[in-house]
N, C-alpha and C positions, 0 to 999 in steps of 0.2 A: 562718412566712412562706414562702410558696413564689412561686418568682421562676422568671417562663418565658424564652423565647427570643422575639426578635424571630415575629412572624409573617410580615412581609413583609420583602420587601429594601428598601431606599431607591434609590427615582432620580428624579436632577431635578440641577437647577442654583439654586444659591440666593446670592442676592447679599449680598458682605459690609461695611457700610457703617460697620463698626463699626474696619474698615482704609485706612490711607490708603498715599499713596506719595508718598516723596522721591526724585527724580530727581537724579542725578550725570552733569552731560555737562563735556567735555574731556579735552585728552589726557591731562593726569594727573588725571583722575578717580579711576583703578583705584592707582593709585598713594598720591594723597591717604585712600582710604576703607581702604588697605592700612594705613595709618600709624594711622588712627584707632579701626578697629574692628577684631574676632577673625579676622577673616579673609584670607587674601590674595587680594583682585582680581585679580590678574595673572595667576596660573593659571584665573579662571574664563572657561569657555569658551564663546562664543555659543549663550545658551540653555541653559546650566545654571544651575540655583539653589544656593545653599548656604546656611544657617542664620548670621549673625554679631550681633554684640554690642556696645553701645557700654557701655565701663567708664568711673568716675571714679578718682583718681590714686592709690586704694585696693584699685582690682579691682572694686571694687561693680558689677554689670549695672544701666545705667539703660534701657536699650532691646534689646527684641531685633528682627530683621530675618529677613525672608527676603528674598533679596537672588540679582538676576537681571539677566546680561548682554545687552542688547538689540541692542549694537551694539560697536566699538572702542574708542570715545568716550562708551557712556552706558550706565549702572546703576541701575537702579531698584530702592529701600529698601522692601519693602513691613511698615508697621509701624501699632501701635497708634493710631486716630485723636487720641485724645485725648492721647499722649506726642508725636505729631508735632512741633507748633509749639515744644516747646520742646526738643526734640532736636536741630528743625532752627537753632535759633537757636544752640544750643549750637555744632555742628559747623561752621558758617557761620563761628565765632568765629576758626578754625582752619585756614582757606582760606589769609590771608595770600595770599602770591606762585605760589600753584599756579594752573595754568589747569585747573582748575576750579571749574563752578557748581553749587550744590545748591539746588534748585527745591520746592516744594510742588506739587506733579504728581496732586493726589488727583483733580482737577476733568477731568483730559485720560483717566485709565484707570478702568474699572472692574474695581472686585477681586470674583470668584467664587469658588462652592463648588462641586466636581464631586462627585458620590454617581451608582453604581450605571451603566446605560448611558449617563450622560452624559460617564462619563471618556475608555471606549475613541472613543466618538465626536469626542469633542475630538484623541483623540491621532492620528487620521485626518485631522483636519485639516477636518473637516465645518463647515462656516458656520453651519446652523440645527439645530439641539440638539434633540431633539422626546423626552422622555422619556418610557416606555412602562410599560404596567403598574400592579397598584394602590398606592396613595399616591405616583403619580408628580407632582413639583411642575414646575416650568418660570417659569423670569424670565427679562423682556425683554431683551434684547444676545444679543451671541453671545463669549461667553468665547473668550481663547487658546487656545492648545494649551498643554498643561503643562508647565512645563518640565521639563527633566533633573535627578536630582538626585544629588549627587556629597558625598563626604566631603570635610570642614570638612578645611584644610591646616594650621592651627596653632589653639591656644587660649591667649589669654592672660590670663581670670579666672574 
């Protein structure tokens, strides 16, 4: 068997419909998602991402997250479509007296895939993505800029 090297690079932007997003707004959002999952909110910083985890009372990972601070007040879960609904109904259970609200937010963001000149162009900040070159792909929107991404502060499964 002889096994070659890519021949071309990839670039394009490709949409990911196979991830959804939970959104966390209020003031103890970062606080609440600190309590529940691997991570602590409270150190992340507008526009960094970090990897977190939601465990059961065993350690077990039922979910995992990449997870990104948009604002003071709100955090967006981006996690598997199909563990969403009942992640979210999980974590919902657990709200109690916190001000805050955990939203199904799939419908308001679309989640992207950057490859090739479509990164550096996102991280410029460029509105229309236009990818060059052969087996260049291209889908409709215009992706964020990508976040920052920074070391997870604790693990706890």
């Amino acid at each position: 068997m002889i096994i070659q090297g890519m021949s071309h690079t990839l670039h394009g932007v490709a949409p990911l419909p196979h991830l959804g997003v939970i959104r966390a707004q209020g003031e103890e959002a970062a606080r609440f998602l600190h309590g529940q999952l691997t991570q602590d909110f409270a150190l992340l910083g507008a526009g960094e991402a970090r990897l977190a985890a939601f465990c059961n009372a065993k350690g077990r990972m039922l979910a995992s997250f990449v997870a990104f601070r948009r604002g003071p007040d709100d955090i967006l879960l981006v996690c598997s479509r199909d563990l969403l609904p009942a992640t979210l109904k999980r974590l919902s259970m657990f709200v109690l007296r916190a001000k805050a609200r955990l939203t199904d937010a799939s419908g308001e963001f679309g989640v992207y895939g950057l490859a090739g000149d479509a990164v550096p162009a996102a991280a410029r900040g460029r509105r229309s993505i236009r990818p060059s070159g052969p087996g260049a792909t291209s889908a409709a929107g215009s992706p964020p800029s990508p976040p920052r991404w920074s070391k997870p502060s604790c693990r706890r499964c």
